[in-house]
VEXDODO-148828 format. One line per field, with one value per residue (C-alpha): residue in one letter; x, y, z. Coordinates in nm, 2 decimals, always signed. Each point is the difference from the previous one (the first is absolute). Layout:
N
rest = (A|...)
c1 = (X|...)
c2 = (Y|...)
c3 = (Z|...)
***
This chain:
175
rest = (X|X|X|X|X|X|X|X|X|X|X|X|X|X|X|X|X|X|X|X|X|X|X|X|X|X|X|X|X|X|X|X|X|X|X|X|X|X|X|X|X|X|X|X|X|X|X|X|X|X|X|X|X|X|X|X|X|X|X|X|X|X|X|X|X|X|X|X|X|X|X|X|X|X|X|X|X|X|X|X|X|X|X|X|X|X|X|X|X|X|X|X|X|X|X|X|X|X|X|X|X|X|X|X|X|X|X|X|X|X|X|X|X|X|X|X|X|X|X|X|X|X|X|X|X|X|X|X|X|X|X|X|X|X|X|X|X|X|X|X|X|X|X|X|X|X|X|X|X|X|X|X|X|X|X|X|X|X|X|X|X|X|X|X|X|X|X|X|X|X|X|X|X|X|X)
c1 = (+0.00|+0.14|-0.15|+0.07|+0.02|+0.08|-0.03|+0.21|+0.28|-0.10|-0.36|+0.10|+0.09|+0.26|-0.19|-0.26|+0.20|+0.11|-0.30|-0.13|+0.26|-0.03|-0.34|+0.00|+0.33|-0.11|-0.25|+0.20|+0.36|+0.08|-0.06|+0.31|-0.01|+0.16|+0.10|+0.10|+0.23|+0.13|+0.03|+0.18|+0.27|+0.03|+0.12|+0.20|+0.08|+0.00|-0.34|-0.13|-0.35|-0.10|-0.31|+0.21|+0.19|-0.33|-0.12|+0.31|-0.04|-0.38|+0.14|+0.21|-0.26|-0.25|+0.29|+0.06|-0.39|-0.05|+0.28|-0.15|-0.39|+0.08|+0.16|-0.32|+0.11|-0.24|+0.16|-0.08|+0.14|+0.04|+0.07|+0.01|-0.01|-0.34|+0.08|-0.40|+0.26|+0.18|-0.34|-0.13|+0.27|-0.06|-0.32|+0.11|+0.27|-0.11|-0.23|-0.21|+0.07|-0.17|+0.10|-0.05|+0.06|+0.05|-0.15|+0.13|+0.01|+0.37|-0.10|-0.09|+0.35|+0.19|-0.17|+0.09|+0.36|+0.10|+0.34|+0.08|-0.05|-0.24|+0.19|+0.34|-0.20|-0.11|+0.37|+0.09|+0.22|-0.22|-0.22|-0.32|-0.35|-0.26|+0.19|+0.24|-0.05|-0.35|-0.25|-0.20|-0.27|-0.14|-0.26|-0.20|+0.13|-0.16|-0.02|+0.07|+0.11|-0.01|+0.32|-0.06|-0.26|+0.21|-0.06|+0.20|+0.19|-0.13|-0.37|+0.13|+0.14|-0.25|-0.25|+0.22|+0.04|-0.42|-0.02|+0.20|-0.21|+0.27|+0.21|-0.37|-0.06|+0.34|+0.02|-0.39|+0.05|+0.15|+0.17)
c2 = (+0.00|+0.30|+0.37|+0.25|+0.37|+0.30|+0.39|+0.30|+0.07|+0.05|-0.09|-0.29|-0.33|-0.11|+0.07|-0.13|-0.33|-0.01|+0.03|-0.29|-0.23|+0.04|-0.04|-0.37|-0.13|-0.13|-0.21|-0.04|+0.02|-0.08|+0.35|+0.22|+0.40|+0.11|+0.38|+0.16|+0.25|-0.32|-0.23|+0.28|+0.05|-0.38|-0.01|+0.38|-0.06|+0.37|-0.03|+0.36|+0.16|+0.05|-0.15|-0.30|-0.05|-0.04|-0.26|-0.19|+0.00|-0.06|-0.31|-0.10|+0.03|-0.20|-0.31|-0.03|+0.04|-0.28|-0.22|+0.04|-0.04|-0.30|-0.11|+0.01|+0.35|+0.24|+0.33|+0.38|+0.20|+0.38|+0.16|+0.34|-0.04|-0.10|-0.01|-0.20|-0.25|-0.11|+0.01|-0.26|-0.22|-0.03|-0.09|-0.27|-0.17|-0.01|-0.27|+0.18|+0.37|+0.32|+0.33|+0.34|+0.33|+0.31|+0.24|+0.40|+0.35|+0.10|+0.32|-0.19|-0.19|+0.31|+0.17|-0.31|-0.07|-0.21|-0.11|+0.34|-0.16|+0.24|+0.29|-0.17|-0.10|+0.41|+0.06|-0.23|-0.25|-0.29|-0.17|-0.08|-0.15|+0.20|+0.34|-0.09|-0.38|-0.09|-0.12|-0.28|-0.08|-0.35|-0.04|-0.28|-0.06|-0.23|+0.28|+0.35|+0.18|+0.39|+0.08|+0.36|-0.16|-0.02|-0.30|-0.27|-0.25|-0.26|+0.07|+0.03|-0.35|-0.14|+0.16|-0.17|-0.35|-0.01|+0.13|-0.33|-0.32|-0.26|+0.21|+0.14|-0.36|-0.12|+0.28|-0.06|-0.42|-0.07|-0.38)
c3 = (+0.00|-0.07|+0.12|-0.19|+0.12|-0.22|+0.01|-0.03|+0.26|+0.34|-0.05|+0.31|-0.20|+0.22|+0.31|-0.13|-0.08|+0.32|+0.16|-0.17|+0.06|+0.33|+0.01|-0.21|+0.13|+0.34|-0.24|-0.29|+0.08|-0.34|-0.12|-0.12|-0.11|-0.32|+0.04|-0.32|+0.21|+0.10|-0.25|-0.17|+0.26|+0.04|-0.39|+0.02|-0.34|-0.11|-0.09|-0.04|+0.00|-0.35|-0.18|-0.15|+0.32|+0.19|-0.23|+0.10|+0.34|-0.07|-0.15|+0.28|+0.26|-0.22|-0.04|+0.37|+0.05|-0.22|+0.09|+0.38|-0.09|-0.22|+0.36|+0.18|+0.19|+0.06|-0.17|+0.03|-0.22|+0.02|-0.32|-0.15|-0.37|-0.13|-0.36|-0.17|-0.19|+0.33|+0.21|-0.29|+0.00|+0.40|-0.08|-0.24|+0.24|+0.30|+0.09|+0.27|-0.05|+0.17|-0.09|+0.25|-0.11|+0.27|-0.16|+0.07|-0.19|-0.13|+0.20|+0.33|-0.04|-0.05|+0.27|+0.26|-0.16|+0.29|-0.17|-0.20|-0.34|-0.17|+0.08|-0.10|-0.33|-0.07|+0.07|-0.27|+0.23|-0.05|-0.26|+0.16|-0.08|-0.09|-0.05|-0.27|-0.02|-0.16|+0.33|-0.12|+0.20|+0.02|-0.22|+0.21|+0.35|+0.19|+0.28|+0.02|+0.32|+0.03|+0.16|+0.06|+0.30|+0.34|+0.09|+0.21|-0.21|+0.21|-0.09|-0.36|+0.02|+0.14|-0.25|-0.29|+0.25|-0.04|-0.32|-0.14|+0.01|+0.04|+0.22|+0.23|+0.06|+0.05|+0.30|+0.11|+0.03|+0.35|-0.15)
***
């Protein structure tokens, strides 16, 4: 199974991630997070930030998703770059699939800018989704979250938990 959660940076995919995992691994401890922040510093191959690069590293994190699902692992991935091509091919390889898109404004994320990105982005030190990288947004998630609502991760996860047949009744059966 693999869970699939995309949006712009700083909409809360890694907290969001995390969240979850916590919430399904007392249940289900064979359930792993795939961080693209991560998964790119685990490889530090000089990757860098442009459209093409992020396809790569799209690719990467789709492989080691695959290789782990195909495993029997529970994986969440949290990925920025939402490309329809990329979101389709997830839809064609993995066997149980569910895709969640936290939704958010480029305004509202340049407002919160919890990491500096946006402002190193209009100062022309960074390439970054959705200002000078195409945003795609997925075109049929299987759940959209609005990430400009505060609310608690945990609720969030647990939202998602129920919102996932397999995984609802996987947390819900007490064998």
């Amino acid at each position: 199974m693999v869970i699939w959660i995309t949006g712009l940076s700083g909409t809360g995919k890694t907290t969001l991630c995390e969240a979850l995992r916590a919430l399904i691994k007392p249940r289900l401890a064979e359930t792993v997070v795939l961080d693209g922040d991560v998964i790119r510093a685990l490889f530090d191959t000089g990757l860098g930030y442009r459209e093409q690069d992020r396809v790569v590293q799209i690719g990467r994190i789709q492989a080691l998703a695959k290789l782990l699902s195909d495993q029997g692992l529970v994986v969440i991935v949290g990925a920025l770059y939402a490309h329809p091509d990329l979101l389709s091919w997830n839809r064609e390889n993995f066997g149980d699939y569910f895709e969640v898109y936290l939704e958010a404004s480029i305004e509202f994320l340049r407002g919160r800018d919890s990491k500096g990105l946006y402002a190193r982005a209009a100062a022309g030190e960074v390439n970054v989704v959705g200002v000078d990288i195409p945003w795609h947004a997925p075109l049929r998630p299987d759940m959209t979250i609005d990430a400009s609502a505060s609310r608690p991760a945990g609720e969030l996860a647990r939202e998602l938990a129920d919102a996932v047949p397999w995984l609802h009744a996987a947390l819900a059966d007490p064998t």
